[in-house]
C-alpha positions in Angstrom: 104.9 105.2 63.4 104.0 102.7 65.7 105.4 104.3 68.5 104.0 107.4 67.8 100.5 105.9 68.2 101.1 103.4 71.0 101.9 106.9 72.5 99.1 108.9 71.5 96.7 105.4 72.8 98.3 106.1 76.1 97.7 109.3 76.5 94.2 109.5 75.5 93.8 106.6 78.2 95.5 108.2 80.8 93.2 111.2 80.4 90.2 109.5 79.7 90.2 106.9 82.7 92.0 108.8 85.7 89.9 107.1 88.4 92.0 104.7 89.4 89.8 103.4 93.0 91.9 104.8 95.2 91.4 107.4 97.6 93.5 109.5 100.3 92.5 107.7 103.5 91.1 110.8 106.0 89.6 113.2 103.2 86.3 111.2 102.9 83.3 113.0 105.1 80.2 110.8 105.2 78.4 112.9 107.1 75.3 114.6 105.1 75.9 117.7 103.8 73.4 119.4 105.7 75.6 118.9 108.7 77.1 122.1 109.8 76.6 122.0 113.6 77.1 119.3 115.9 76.3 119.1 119.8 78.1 117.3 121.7 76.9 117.4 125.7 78.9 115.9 128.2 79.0 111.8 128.1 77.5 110.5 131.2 79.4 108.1 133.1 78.5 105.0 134.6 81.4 104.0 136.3 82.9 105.1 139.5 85.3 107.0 137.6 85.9 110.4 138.9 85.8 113.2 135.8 86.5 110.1 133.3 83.6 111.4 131.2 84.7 115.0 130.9 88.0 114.0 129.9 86.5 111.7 127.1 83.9 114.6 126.1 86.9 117.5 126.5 89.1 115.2 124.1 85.9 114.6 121.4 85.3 118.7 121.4 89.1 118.9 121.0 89.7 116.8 118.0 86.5 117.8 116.1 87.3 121.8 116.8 91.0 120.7 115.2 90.0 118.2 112.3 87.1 119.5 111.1 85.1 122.3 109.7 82.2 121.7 111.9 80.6 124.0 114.6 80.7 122.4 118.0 78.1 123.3 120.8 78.0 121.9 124.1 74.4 121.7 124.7 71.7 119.9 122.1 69.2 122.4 120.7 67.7 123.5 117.5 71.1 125.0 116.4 72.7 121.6 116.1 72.1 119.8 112.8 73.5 116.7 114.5 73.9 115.5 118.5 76.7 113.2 119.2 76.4 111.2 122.9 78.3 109.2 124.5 78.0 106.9 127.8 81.2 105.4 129.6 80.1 102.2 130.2 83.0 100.5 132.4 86.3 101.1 133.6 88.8 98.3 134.6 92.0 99.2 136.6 94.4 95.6 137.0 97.2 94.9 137.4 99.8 94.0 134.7 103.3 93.3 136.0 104.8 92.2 139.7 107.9 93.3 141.2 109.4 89.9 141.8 110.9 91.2 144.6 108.6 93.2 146.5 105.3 91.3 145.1 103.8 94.7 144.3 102.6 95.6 141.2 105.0 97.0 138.4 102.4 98.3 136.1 98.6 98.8 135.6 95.9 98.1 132.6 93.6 100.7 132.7 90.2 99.3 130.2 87.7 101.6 129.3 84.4 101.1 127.3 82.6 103.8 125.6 78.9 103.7 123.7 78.1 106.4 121.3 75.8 107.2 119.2 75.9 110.3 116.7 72.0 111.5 115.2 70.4 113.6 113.1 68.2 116.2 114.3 65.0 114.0 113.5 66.7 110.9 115.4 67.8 109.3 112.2 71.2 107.5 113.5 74.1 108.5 111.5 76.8 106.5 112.9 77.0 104.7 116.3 78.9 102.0 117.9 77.9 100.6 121.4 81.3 99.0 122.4 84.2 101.1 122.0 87.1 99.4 124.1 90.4 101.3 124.3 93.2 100.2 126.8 96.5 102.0 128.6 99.2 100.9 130.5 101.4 102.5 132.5 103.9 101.6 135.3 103.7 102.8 139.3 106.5 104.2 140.9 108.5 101.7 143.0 109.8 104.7 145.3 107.2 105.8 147.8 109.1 109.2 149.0 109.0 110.4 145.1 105.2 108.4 144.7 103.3 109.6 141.6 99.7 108.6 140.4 100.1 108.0 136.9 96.3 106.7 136.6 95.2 110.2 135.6 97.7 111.2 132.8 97.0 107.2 131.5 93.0 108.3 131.2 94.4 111.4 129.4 96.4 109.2 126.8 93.6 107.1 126.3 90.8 109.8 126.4 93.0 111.2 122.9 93.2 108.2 121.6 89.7 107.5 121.8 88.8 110.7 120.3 91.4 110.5 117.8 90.2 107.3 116.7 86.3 108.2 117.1 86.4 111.1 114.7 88.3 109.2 112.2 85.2 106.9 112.2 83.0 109.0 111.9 84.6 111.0 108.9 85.5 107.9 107.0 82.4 106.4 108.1 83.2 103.1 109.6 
C-alpha cells in the first residue's frame, strides 16, 4: 500500500512541477515580438581593409536569412521594425610563426574589431556591444612558384564566425 502511494505522490509531482530551470540553449529569442523586419545596411569600415565590411555584413545577412524567421532588408526604412549596424573598427595583420630557417614568417594573426549596435525603430537600443574581437590564423606558403594569399579566405572564416556568434547573441540575448 505504501508503494502504491509513494507512486501515485510521484506522479502527481512529476505532473504538477515540470519546470525544471532548464532550457535548450539557441531556442530563446529576446527580441520583442513586434520584430518582424530587420535592416541591416552595409557596416562601414574604418580600417584600410579592402571589402572587410562587406564580407562581415554578407556573413550577418547570411546567418540571419538561415537561423531565423526574420525578414532582412538591406537599406533602413519604415519597413524595418529594427536596424542592425555595424562599424569595423580595426584590423591587425602580424605575424605568428618564423621559419627558423629562412627567418620569414610561417603564419599570420589576422585581429579584427567590430562595434554594433542593433535598435528599434524609435532608437530604443535592443542589444549592442562596442568591442567585438574575433581572431584567425592561418599559415603562408613557403614556395613562391605555387604562392597563395590566404589573408582573404582567413577574413572569410572569421567573417562566419563573427556572424555565427553575433546572432547567437542576439537571439539568446547576451
Amino acid at each position: 500500500m505504501k508503494t502504491r502511494a509513494a507512486c501515485l505522490l510521484a506522479l502527481l509531482l512529476a505532473f504538477l512541477l515540470p519546470g525544471c530551470g532548464y532550457h535548450t540553449a539557441g531556442h530563446a529569442v529576446q527580441l520583442p515580438d513586434n520584430v518582424k523586419t530587420i535592416a541591416i545596411p552595409a557596416f562601414k569600415n574604418e580600417t584600410l581593409t579592402y571589402r572587410i565590411e562587406q564580407m562581415l555584413t554578407a556573413s550577418v545577412v547570411r546567418e540571419f536569412t538561415t537561423r531565423t524567421h526574420y525578414r532582412i532588408l538591406n537599406d533602413p526604412s519604415e519597413a524595418a521594425d529594427a536596424t542592425l549596424r555595424g562599424t569595423v573598427l580595426s584590423t591587425t595583420a602580424s605575424p605568428l610563426t618564423y621559419d627558423s630557417a629562412t627567418g620569414r614568417a610561417a603564419s599570420v594573426l589576422v585581429v579584427v574589431s567590430v562595434k554594433v549596435t542593433l535598435t528599434d525603430r524609435n532608437g530604443k537600443v535592443l542589444y549592442q556591444n562596442p568591442a567585438y574581437l574575433f581572431r584567425e590564423q592561418y599559415e603562408l606558403s613557403q614556395d613562391l612558384p605555387s604562392f597563395f594569399e590566404e589573408d582573404s579566405p582567413a577574413f572569410r572564416r572569421l567573417s562566419q564566425d563573427f556572424a555565427r556568434t553575433l546572432v547567437s547573441n542576439i537571439l539568446e540575448g547576451f
